[in-house]
N, C-alpha and C positions, 0 to 999 in steps of 0.2 A: 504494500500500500504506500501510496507518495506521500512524502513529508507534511504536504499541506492537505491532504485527506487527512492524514492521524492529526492536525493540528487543528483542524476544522471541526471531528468528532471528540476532541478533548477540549475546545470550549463546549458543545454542546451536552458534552457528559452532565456537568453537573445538573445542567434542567433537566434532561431524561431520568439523571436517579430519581430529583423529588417529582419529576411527573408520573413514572410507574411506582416510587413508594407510593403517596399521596391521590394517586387517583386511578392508576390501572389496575393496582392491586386490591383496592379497596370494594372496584367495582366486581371482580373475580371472585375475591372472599364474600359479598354479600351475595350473587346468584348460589356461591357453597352453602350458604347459610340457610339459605334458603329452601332447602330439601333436608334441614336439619329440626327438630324436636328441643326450641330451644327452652322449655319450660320445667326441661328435667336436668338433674346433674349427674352426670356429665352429659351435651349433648350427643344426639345419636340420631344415626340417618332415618328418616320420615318421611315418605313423598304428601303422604294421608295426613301429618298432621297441620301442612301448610298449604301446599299447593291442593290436598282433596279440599282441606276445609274453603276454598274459594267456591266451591260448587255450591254450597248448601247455605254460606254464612250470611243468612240478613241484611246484617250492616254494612257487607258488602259491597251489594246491590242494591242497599239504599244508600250510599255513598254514590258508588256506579251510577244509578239513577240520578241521581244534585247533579254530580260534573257535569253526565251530557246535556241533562237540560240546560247549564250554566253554557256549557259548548255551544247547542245548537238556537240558543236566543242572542247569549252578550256579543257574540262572534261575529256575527254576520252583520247585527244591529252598530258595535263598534267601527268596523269598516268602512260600511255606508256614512257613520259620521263623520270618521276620518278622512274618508275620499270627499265628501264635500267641504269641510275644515279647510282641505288643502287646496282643494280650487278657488277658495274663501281668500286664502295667503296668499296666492301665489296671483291674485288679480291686482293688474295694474292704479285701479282706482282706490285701494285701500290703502290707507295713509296710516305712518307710523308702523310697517310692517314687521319689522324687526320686535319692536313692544310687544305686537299681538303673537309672534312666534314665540317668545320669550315665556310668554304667558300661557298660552294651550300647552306647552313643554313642562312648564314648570313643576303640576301635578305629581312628574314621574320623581321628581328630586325631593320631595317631601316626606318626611320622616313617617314612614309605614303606622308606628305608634300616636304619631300626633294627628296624623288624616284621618284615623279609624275611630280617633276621643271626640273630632270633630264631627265624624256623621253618628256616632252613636247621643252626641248630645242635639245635632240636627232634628234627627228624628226620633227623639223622646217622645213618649206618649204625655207627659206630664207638663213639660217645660219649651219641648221641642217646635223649630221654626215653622218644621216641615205640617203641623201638626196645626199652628197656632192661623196657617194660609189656608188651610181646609176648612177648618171652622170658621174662618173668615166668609168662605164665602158658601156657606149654609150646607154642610158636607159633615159625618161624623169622624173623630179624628179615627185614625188608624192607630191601632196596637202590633206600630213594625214588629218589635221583638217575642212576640204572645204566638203569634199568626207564620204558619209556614212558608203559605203564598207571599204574605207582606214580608217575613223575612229574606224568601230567595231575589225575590225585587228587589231590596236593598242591596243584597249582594250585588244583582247585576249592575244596579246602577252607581254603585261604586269603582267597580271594577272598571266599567267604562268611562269613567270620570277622570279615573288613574292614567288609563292607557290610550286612549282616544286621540289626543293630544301628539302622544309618542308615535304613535301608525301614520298622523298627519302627516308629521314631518317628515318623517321615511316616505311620503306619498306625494311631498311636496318635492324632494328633490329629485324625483321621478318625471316630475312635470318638469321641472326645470331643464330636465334635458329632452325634452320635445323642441325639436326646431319652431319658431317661429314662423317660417316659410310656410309650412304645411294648413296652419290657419289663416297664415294672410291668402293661400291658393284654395282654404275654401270657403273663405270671406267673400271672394272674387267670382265665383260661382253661386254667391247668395245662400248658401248653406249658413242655415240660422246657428244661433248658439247652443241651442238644446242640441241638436243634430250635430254640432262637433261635438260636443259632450259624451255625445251615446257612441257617437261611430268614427270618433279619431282620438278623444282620448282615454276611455275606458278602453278599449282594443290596445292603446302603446303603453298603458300601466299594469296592463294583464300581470306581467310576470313582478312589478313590483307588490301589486296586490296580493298575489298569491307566497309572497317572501313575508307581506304582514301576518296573512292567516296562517301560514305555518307557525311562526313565531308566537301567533293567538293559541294556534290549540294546543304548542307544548304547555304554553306558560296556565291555562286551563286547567290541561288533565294535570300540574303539580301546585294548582290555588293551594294558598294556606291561609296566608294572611288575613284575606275578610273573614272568612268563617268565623278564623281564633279570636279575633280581636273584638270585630264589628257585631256578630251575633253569639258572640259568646263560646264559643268552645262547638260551634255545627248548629246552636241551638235554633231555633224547641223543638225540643225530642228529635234531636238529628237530623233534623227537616232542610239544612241548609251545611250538613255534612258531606266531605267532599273526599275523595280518595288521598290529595294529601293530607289531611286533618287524619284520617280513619292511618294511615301510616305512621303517624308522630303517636296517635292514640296506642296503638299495637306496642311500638317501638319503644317511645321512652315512657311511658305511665302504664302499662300493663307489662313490658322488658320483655315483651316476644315478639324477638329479633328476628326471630325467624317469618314467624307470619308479615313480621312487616318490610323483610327484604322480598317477598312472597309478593305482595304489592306492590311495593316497589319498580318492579320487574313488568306488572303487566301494567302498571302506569307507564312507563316505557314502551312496550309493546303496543298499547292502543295509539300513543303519542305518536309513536311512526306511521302505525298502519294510517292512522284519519289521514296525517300529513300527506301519505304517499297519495291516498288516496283524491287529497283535493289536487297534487300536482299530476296526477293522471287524468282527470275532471276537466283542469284549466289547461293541458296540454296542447301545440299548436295541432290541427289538421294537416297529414302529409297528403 
């Protein structure tokens, strides 16, 4: 091997050891774990006591059931707002544009803990803003945290509040490399603005779009945050419990590592298969 190959992989050594200590191995030991009985001492191989109990276990598939429903409303609904957001910014007649990017962005950079105190005191039954506009205008307040339905809305509407902002912007510099040209040639044919909209620029944002929804359904199938924070630990009664919350539940407050590299693993597995599937979905026509 030439002097500047071994010199090339002897800087690069050191980040390869902490990258397979720290994350290759980690990933290997927990699919082992996986097929392990971690509830007994010393553990022993199980396939029945983690991966069978997936077939039968309730909380599972009512986890299962939050996510996709959180998947297949907040996701599609986020995007749409995003992609308009961005068409919002990225118009010449909006003044001060830099402020207002700053600002739909800003959401993503705010402390998980402090955004979550703030919509749980929004929408207080008691005291809350959200609650106090309802009865304003002759409406019964909602009981967000009581009620399943009024719970998982919150969630969604958090979530998309968080991330909406973020997609834009990922949505906007996609626009920004759309040539000019292409509108001012079908300005000159009287092609209205609704009709570029539909049929020159959702057609050349395709694949930026479908970069946002993948990055939606990973960040989905592994929510934590709202659940724990915002409704409480999945609450009421699990109604807005989500596959990562039922993984942290397994894992660190019940210590079965095993069942929860067990989930783990097919939070993974779904996370790819949906992805793949929306980039087979949105693939070009040969």
């Amino acid at each position: 091997m030439p002097f500047r190959t071994r010199s090339a992989y002897a800087f690069l050594a050191p980040y390869l050891l902490i990258f397979a200590t720290f994350w290759v191995w980690p990933i290997i030991n927990s699919f082992l774990i996986s097929f392990q009985n971690t509830r007994i001492n010393p553990w022993k191989y199980s396939f029945q006591a983690n991966w069978g109990r997936l077939f039968y276990d309730p909380a599972f598939y009512n986890a299962l059931y939050n996510t996709l429903i959180i998947l297949v409303i907040q996701v599609p609904v986020m995007i749409a707002l995003a992609t308009v957001m961005a068409v919002m910014l990225n118009s010449p007649l909006l003044k001060a544009r830099p402020l207002f990017r700053f600002a739909f962005f800003a959401p993503v950079v705010v402390g998980e803990v402090a955004y979550a105190a703030v919509f749980r005191l929004m929408f207080s039954l008691d005291f809350g803003i959200i609650n106090k506009l309802i009865s304003a205008v002759g409406l019964s307040p909602v009981s967000w945290f009581d009620n399943a339905n009024a719970a998982m809305a919150l969630i969604i509407l958090a979530v998309t509040w968080r991330w909406a902002g973020y997609n834009a912007i990922i949505i906007l510099a996609g626009l920004q490399s759309i040539p000019d040209d292409v509108y001012e040639a079908a300005t000159l044919d009287r092609v209205s603005k609704v009709q570029q909209f539909f049929h020159i620029t959702l057609p050349l944002l395709k694949p930026i779009i479908l970069f946002c929804v993948v990055l939606s359904v990973i960040g989905t199938m592994q929510l934590f945050t709202e659940p724990f924070l915002i409704t409480n630990r999945g609450g009421p009664g699990g109604g807005t419990e989500t596959l990562g919350l039922l993984l942290y539940r397994q894992g660190f407050t019940s210590l079965n590592f095993g069942y929860a590299s067990a989930i783990a693993y097919t939070m993974a597995a779904l996370a790819v298969s949906i992805s793949l599937l929306n980039l087979w979905v949105g693939r070009d026509p040969k």
